[in-house]
C-alpha positions as a LaTeX table, in Angstrom:
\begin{tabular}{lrrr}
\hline
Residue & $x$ (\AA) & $y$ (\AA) & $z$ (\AA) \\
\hline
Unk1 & 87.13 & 46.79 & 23.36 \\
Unk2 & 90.16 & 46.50 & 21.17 \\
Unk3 & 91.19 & 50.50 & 21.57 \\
Unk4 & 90.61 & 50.14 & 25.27 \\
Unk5 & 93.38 & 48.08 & 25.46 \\
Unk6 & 95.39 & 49.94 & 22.71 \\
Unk7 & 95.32 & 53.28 & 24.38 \\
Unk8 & 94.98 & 52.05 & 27.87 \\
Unk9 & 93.62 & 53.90 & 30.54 \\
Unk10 & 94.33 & 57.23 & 30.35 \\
Unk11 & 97.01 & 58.66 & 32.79 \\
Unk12 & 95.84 & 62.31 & 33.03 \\
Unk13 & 93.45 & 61.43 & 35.80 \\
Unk14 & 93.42 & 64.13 & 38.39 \\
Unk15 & 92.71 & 61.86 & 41.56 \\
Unk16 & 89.36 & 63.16 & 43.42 \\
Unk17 & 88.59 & 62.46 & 46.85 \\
Unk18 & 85.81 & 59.58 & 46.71 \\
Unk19 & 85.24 & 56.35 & 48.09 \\
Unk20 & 84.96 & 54.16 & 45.56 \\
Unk21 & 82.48 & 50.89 & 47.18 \\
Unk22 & 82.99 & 47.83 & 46.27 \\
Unk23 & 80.95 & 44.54 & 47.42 \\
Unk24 & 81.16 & 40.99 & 46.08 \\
Unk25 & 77.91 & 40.09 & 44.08 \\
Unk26 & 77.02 & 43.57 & 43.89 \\
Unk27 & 77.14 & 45.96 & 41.46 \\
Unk28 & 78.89 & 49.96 & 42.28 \\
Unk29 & 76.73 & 52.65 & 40.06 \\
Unk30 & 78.40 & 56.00 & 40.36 \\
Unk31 & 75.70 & 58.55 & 40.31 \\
Unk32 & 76.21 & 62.27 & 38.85 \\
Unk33 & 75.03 & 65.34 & 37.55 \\
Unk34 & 76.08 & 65.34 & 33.69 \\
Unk35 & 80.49 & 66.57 & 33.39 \\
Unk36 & 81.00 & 65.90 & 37.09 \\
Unk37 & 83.79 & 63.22 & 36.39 \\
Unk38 & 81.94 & 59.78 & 37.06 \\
Unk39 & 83.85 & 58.32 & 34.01 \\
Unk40 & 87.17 & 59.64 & 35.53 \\
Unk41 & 86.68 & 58.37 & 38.86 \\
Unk42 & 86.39 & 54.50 & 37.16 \\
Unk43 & 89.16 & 55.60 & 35.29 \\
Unk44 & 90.77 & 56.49 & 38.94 \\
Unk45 & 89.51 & 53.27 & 40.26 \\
Unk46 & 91.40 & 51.15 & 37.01 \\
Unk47 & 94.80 & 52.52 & 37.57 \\
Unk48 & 94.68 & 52.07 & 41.40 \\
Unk49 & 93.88 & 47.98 & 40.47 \\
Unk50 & 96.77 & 48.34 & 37.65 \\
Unk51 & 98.89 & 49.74 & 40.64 \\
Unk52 & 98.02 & 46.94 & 42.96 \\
Unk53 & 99.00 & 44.17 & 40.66 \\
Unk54 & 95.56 & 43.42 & 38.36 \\
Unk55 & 96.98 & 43.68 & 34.87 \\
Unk56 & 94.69 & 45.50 & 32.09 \\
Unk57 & 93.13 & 42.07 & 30.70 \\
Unk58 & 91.44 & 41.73 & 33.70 \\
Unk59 & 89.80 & 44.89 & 33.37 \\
Unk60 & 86.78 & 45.01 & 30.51 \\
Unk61 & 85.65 & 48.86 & 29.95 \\
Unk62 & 82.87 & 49.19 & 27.07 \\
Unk63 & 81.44 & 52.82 & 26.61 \\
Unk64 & 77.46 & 52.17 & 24.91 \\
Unk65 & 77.09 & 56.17 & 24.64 \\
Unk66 & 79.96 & 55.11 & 21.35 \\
Unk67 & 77.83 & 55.93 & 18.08 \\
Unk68 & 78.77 & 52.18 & 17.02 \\
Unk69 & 76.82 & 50.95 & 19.84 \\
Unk70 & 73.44 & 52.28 & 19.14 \\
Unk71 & 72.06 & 49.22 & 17.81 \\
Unk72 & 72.94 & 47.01 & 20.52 \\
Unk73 & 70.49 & 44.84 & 21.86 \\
Unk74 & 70.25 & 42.58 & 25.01 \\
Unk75 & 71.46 & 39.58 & 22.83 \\
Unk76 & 74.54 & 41.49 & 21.94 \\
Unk77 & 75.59 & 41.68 & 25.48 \\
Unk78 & 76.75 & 38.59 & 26.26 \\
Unk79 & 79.31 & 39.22 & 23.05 \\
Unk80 & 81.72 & 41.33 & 25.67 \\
Unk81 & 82.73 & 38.20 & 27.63 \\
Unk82 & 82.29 & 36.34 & 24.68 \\
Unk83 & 85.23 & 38.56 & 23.27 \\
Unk84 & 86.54 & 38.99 & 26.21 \\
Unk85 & 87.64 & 35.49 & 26.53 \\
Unk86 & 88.72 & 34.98 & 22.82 \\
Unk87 & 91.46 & 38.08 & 23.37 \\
Unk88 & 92.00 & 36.92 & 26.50 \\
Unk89 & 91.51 & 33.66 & 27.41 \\
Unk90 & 93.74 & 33.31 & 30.84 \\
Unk91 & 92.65 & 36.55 & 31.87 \\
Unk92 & 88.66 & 35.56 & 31.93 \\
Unk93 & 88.68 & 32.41 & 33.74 \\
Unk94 & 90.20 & 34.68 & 36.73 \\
Unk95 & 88.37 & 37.72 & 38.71 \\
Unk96 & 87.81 & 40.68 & 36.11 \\
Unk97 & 86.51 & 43.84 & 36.80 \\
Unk98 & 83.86 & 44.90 & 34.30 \\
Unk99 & 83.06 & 49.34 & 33.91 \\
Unk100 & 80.10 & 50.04 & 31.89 \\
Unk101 & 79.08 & 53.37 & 31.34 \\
Unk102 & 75.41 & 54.08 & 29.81 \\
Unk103 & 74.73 & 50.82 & 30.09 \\
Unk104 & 71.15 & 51.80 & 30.74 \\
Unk105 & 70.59 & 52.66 & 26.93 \\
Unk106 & 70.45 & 48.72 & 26.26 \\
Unk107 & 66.66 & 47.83 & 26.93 \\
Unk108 & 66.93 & 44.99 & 29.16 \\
Unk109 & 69.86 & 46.18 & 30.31 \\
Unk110 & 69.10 & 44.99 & 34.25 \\
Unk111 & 68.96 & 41.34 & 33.27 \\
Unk112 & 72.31 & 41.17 & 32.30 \\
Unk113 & 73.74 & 43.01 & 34.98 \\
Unk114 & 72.20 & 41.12 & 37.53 \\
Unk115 & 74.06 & 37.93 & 35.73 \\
Unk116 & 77.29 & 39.63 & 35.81 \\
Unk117 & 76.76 & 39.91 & 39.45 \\
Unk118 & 75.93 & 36.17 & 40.03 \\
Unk119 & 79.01 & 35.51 & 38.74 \\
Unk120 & 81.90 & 34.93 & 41.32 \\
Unk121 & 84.22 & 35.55 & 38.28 \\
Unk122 & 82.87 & 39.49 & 37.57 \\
Unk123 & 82.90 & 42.96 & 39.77 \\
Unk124 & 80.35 & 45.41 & 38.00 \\
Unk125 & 80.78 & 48.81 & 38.00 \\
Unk126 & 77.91 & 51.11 & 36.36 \\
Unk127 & 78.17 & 54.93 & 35.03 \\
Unk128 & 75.17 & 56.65 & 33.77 \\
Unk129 & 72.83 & 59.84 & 33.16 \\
Unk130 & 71.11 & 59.72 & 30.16 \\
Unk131 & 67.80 & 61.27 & 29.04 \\
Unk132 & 66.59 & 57.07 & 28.90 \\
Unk133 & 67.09 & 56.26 & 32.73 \\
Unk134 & 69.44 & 58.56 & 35.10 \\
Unk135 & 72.12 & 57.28 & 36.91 \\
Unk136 & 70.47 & 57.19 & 40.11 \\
Unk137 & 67.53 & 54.68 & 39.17 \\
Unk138 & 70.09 & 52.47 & 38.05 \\
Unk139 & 70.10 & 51.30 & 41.34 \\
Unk140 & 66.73 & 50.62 & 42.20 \\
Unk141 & 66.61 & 48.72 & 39.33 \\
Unk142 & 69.53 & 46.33 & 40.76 \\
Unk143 & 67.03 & 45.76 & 43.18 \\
Unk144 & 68.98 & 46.00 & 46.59 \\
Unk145 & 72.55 & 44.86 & 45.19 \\
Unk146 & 74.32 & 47.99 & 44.26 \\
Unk147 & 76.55 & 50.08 & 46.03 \\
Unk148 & 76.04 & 53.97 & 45.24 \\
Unk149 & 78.71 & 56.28 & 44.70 \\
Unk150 & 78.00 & 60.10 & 44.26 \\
Unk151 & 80.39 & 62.11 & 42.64 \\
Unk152 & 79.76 & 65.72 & 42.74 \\
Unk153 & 81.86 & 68.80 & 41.09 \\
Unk154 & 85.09 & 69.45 & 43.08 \\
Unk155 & 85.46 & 69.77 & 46.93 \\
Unk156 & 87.75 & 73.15 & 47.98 \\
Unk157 & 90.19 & 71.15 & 48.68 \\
Unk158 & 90.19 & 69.31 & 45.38 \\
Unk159 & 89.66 & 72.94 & 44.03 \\
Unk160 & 93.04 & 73.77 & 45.42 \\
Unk161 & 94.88 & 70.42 & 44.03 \\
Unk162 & 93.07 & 70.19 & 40.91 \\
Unk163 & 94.35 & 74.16 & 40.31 \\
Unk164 & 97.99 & 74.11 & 42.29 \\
Unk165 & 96.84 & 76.48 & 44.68 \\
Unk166 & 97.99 & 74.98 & 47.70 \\
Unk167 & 99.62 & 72.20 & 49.42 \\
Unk168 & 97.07 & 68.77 & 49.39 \\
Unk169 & 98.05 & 68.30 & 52.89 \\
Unk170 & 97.61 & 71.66 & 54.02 \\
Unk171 & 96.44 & 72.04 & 57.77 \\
Unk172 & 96.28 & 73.95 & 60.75 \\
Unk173 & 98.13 & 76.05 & 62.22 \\
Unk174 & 98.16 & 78.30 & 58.88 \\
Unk175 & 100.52 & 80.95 & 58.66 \\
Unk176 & 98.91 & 84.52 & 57.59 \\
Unk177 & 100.59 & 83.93 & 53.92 \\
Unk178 & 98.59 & 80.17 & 53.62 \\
Unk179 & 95.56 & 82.24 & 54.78 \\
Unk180 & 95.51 & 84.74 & 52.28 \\
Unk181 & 96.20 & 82.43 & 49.66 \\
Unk182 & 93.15 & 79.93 & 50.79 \\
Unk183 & 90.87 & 83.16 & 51.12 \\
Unk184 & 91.89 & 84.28 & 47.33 \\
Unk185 & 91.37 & 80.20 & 46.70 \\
Unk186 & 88.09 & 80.23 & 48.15 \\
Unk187 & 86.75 & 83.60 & 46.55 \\
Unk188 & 87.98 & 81.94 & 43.13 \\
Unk189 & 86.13 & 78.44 & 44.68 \\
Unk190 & 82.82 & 80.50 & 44.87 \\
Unk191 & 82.78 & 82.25 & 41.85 \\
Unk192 & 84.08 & 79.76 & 39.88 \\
Unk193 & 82.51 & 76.47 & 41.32 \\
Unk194 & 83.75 & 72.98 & 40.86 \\
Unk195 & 83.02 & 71.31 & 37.18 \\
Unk196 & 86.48 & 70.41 & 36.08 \\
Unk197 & 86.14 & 71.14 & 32.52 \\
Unk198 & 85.41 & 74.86 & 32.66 \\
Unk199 & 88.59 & 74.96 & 35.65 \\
Unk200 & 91.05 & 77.69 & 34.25 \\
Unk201 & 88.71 & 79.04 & 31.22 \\
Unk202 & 87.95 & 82.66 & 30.78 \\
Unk203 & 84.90 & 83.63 & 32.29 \\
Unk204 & 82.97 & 84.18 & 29.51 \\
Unk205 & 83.78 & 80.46 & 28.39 \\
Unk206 & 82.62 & 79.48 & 32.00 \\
Unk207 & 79.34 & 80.81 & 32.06 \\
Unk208 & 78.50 & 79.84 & 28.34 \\
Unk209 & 79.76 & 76.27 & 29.15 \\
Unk210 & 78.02 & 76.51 & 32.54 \\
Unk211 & 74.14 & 77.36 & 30.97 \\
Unk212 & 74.76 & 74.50 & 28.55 \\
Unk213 & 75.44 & 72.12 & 31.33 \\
Unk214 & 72.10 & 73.53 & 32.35 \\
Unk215 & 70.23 & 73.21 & 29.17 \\
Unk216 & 71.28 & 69.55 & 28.78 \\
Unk217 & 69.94 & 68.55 & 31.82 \\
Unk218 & 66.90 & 70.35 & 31.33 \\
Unk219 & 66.51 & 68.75 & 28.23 \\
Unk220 & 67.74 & 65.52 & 27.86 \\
Unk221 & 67.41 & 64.00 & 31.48 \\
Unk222 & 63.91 & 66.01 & 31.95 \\
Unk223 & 61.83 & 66.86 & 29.27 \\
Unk224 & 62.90 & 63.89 & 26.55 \\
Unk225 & 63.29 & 61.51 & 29.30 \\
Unk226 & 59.50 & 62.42 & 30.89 \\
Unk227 & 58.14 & 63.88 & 27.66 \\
Unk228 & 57.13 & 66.58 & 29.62 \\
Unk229 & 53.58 & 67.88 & 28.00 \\
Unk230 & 54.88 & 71.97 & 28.95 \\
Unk231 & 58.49 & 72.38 & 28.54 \\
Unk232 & 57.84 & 76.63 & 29.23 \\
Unk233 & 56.21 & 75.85 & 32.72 \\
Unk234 & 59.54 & 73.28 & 33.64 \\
Unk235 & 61.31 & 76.22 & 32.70 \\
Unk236 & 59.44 & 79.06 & 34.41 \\
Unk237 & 60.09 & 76.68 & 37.36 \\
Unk238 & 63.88 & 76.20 & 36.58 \\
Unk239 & 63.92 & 80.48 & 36.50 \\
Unk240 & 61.55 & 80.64 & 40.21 \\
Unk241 & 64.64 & 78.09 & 41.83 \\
Unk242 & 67.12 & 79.97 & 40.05 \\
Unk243 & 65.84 & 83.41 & 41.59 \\
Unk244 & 65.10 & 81.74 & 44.84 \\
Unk245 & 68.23 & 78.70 & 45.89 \\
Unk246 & 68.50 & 78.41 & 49.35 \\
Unk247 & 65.14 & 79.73 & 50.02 \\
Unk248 & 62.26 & 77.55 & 50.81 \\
Unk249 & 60.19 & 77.19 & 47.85 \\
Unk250 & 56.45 & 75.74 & 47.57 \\
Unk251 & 54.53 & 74.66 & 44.55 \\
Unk252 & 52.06 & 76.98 & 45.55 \\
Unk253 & 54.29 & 79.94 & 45.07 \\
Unk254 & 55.58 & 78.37 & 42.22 \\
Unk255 & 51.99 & 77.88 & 40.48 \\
Unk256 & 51.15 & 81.62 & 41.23 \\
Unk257 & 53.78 & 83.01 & 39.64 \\
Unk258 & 52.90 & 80.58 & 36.80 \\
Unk259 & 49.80 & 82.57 & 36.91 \\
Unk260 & 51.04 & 85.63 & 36.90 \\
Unk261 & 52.52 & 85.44 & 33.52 \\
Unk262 & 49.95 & 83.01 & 31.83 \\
Unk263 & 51.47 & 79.85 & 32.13 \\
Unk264 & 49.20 & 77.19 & 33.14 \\
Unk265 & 50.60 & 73.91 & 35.81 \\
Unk266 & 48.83 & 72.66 & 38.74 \\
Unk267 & 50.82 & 71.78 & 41.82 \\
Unk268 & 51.06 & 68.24 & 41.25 \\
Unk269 & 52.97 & 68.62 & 37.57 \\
Unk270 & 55.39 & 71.29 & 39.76 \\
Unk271 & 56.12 & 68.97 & 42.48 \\
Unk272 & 56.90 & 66.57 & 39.47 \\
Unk273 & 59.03 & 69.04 & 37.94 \\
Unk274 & 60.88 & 69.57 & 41.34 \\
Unk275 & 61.89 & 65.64 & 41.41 \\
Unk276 & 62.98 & 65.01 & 38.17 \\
Unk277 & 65.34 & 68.50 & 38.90 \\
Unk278 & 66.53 & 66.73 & 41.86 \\
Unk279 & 66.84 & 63.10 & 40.21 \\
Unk280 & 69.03 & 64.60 & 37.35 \\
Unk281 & 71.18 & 66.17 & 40.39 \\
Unk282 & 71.21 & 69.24 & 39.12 \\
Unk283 & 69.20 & 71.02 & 42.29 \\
Unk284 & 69.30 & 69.45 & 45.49 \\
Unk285 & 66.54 & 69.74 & 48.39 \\
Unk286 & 66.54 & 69.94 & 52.04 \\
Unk287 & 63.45 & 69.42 & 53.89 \\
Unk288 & 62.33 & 70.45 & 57.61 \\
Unk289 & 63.76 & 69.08 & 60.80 \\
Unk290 & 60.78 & 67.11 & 61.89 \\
Unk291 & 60.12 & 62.98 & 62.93 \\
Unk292 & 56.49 & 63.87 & 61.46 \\
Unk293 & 55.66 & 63.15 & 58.04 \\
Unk294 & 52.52 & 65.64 & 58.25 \\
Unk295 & 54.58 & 68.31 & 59.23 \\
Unk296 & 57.21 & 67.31 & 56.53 \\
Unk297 & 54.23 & 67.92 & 53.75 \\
Unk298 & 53.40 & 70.95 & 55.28 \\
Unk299 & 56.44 & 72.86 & 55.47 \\
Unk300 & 58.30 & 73.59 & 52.08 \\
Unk301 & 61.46 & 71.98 & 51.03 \\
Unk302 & 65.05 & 74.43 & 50.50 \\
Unk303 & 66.87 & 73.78 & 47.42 \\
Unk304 & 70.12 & 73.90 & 46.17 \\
Unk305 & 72.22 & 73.60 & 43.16 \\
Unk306 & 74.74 & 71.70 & 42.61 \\
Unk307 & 77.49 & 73.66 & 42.13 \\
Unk308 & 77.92 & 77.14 & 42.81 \\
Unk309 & 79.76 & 78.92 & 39.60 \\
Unk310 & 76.28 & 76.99 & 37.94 \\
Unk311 & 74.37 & 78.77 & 40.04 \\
Unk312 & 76.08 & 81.91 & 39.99 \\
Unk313 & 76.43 & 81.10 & 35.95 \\
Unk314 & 72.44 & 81.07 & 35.83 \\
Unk315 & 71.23 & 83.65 & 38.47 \\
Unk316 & 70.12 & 87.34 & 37.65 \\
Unk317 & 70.60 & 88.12 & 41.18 \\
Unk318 & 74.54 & 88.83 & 41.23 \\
Unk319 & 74.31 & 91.47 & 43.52 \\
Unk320 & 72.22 & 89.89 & 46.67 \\
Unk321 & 73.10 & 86.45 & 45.71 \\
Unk322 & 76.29 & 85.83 & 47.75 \\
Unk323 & 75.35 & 85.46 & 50.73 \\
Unk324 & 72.85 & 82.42 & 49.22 \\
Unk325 & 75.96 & 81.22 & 47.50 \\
Unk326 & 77.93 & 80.46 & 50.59 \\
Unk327 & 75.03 & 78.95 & 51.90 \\
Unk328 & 74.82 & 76.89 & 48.94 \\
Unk329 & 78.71 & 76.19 & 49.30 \\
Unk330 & 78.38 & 75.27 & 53.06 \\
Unk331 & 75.57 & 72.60 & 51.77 \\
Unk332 & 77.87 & 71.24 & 49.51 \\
Unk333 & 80.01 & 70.54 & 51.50 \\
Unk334 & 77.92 & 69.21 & 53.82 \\
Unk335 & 76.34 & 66.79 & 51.12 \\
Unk336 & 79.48 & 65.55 & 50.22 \\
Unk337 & 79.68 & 63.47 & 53.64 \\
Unk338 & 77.92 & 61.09 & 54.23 \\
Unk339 & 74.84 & 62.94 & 56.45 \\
Unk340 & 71.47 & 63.73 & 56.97 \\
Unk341 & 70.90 & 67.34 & 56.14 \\
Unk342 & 67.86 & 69.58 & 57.23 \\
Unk343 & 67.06 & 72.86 & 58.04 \\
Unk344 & 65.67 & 73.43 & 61.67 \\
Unk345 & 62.66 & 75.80 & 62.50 \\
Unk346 & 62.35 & 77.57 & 66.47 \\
Unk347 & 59.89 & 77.51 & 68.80 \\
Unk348 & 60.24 & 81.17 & 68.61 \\
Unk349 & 60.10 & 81.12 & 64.46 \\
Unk350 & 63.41 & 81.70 & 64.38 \\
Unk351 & 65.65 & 79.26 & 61.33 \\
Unk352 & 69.22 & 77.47 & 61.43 \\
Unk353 & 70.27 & 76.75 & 57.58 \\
Unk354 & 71.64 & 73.35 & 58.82 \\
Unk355 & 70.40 & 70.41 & 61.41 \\
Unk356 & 73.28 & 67.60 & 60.14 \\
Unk357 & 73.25 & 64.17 & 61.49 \\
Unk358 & 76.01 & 61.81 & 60.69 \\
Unk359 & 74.59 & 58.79 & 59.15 \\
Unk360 & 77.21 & 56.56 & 61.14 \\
Unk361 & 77.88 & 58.30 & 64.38 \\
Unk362 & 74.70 & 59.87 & 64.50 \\
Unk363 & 76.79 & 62.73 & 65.87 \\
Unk364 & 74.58 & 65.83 & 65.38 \\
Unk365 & 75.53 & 69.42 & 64.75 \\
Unk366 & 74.19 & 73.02 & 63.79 \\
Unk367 & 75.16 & 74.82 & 60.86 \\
Unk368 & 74.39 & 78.93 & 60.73 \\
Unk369 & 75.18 & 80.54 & 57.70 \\
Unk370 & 75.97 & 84.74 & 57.43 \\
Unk371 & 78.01 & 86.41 & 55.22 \\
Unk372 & 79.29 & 88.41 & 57.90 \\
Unk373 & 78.50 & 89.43 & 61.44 \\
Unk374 & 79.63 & 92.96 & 61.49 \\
Unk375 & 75.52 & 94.34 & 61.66 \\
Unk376 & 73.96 & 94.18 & 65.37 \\
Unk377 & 70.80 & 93.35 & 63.44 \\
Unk378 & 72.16 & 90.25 & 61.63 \\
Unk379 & 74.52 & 88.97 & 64.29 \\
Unk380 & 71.60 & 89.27 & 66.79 \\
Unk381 & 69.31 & 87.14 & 64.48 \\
Unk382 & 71.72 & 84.54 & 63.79 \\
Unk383 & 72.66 & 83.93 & 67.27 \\
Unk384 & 69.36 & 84.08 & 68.79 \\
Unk385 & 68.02 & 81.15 & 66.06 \\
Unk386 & 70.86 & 78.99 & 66.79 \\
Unk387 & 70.79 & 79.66 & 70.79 \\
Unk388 & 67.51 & 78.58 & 71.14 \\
Unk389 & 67.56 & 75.33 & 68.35 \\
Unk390 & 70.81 & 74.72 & 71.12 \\
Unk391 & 68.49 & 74.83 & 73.65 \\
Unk392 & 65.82 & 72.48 & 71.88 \\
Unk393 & 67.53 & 70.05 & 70.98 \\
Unk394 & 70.38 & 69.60 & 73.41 \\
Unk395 & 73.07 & 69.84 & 70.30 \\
Unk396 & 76.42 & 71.36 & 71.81 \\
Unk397 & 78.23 & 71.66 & 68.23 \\
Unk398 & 77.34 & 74.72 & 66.95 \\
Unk399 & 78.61 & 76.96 & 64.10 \\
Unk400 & 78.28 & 80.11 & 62.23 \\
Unk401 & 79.93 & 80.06 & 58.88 \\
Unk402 & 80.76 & 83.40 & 57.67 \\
Unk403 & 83.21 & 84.67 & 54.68 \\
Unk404 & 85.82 & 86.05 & 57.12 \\
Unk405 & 84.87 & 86.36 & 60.32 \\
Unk406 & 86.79 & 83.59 & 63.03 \\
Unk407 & 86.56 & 83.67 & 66.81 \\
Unk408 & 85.36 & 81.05 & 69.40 \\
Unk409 & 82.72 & 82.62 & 71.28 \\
Unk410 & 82.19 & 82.17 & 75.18 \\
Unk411 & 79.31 & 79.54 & 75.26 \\
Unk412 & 81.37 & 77.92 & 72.54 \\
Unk413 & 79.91 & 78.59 & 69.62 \\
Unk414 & 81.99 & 79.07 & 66.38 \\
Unk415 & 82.32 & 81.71 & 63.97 \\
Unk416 & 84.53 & 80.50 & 61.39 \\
Unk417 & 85.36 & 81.27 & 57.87 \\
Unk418 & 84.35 & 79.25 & 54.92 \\
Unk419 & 87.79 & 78.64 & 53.53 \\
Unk420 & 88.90 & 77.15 & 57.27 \\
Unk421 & 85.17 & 75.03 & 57.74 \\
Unk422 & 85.61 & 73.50 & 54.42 \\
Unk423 & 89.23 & 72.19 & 54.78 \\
Unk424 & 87.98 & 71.05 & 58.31 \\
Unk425 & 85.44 & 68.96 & 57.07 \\
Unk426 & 87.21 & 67.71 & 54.06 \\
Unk427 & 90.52 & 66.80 & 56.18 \\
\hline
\end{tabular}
């Protein structure tokens, strides 16, 4: 606690574009795959209190992933206001704002925070993602009084500000030079993806850094945190998604390629291998457009990874894989609001990638996604699918997203590049 306020917060805090939620009597857990930025975020959150007048003694930051800190119990928690007080004894009997990260690797960790909470005198904020209890459960187990904040690797147009690639601000009308450069930006975006530590590293560096994100997900939020019994069929699962993102994918295809190469799981340890890939956020899934549950279970789920240079990092299909990465991008993107995302299935068996509801408005839209348009056979696939889920649902906002392609066609549909959709939605 004593270096915190020694070295301050740091000041080399790239601001990212999330709303941080705050509630009295509740407690804000930001939620994360591992090297997203959650700690930089509260960092971002600290010097935008600083800014509005809270001085630094009001603000209590204690980091329990510290080596010094593995031995501390529940008992020992009460020491931080405790010493919070003694070095700051004005400070404590006013509003403070308390950041925790990996609180969670305290057993008995939820008692305390739920006192902090009571108090009128405290404002919790909780980091986490830890082989012991991900981020995401730290939630739940504030049983109804926490606030979740998702922080995911950069937005394109964080991309662009965290790189100096273009204005913050920049808008429509763009001038063919702006275009280029967001086009270049966005074929950087893709290939690159959004983790800010590997931003501006060689690509080797990338990729390496990249597949150990990977492996320390895989190991230390999945198969140490679940002792899962067969680590090689998680990972011959980890290989199917990573051969298969933005396809639907089944347990039952899943267990027969298992098969196929001698690996025994039934479909039940698969489906449990699919959720604790999705708790750790490192794949993300998107089920069926349907108000049935039956048909839910019926019809396999679409998944996603989190980031696309991890994905791109970690596929063998290089070749046929970028047309799945936009996709992947375009869900990003999507995810990053706050909406309900599906894909949507014809009467006629055709598929649109994307049925989005807002979770406020309830605004709906439909979200196509080719790489380009230029083949009769492609164009008159993607158009027919998302004519006729037009037709079934009554949804009048409709879009293709393509690499390069932009017109407005007649009956209003859009055809719009990825670079120009993304800083629409992120505006």
């Amino acid at each position: 606690m004593r270096e915190f306020y020694e070295f301050g917060v740091p000041r080399d805090v790239k601001p990212r574009s999330v709303d941080f939620l705050e509630k009295n009597n509740s407690a804000t857990v930001v939620t994360g795959m591992r090297r997203t930025g959650k700690t930089y975020v509260t960092y971002q959150r600290m010097l935008s209190l600083m800014e509005s007048g809270v001085p630094i003694e009001r603000i209590v930051h204690v980091n329990f992933d510290d080596d010094r800190l593995k031995s501390v119990t529940l008992e020992h928690l009460r020491l931080i206001g405790d010493i919070h007080a003694e070095m700051f004894p004005d400070a404590a009997k006013r509003k403070c704002w308390y950041f925790l990260d990996e609180l969670q690797d305290v057993t008995g960790w939820e008692m305390f925070a739920r006192r902090l909470i009571d108090s009128h005198l405290v404002q919790l904020c909780l980091t986490g993602s830890s082989s012991k209890l991900l981020s995401r459960e730290i939630a739940t187990q504030m049983r109804g009084r926490a606030l979740d904040v998702e922080v995911f690797p950069l937005s394109f147009r964080e991309f662009l500000r965290f790189n100096s690639l273009a204005d913050e601000s920049v808008q429509e009308p763009y001038s063919s030079r702006t275009a280029g450069l967001l086009r270049h930006a966005m074929t950087r975006y893709l290939d690159e993806g959004g983790f800010p530590d590997v931003q501006g590293d060689m690509p080797r560096i990338r990729v390496k850094t990249l597949q150990e994100y990977v492996d320390a997900v895989l190991y230390r939020d999945v198969i140490e945190r679940h002792d899962v019994p067969n680590a090689q069929a998680l990972g011959y699962t980890l290989d199917y998604i990573k051969d298969n993102f933005a396809h639907k994918i089944s347990t039952r295809a899943i267990a027969a390629v298992l098969g196929q190469v001698g690996v025994s799981a039934n479909r039940e340890a698969i489906a449990n291998y699919l959720d604790w890939l999705e708790e750790a956020y490192l794949v993300c899934r998107v089920p069926v457009r349907t108000d049935s549950p039956a048909i839910r279970r019926m019809n396999p789920d679409k998944f996603y990874f989190v980031d696309t240079g991890l994905a791109k990092a970690t596929t063998s299909k290089l070749d046929e894989a970028k047309g799945w990465l936009l996709e992947n991008l375009v869900y990003l993107s999507l995810r990053r609001g706050f909406n309900t995302i599906e894909y949507y299935n014809t009467r006629k068996g055709g598929e649109v990638d994307f049925h989005v509801t807002d979770r406020i408005t309830k605004k709906r839209s439909l979200v196509q996604v080719a790489w380009d348009m230029s083949a009769e056979a492609t164009r008159n696939r993607e158009m027919a699918a998302l004519k006729d889920a037009r037709s079934e649902t009554g949804i009048e906002d409709c879009a293709i997203v393509t690499w390069d392609d932009d017109k407005t066609l007649d009956d209003g549909i859009r055809i719009v590049p990825a670079w120009k959709w993304c800083l629409e939605r992120e505006a």
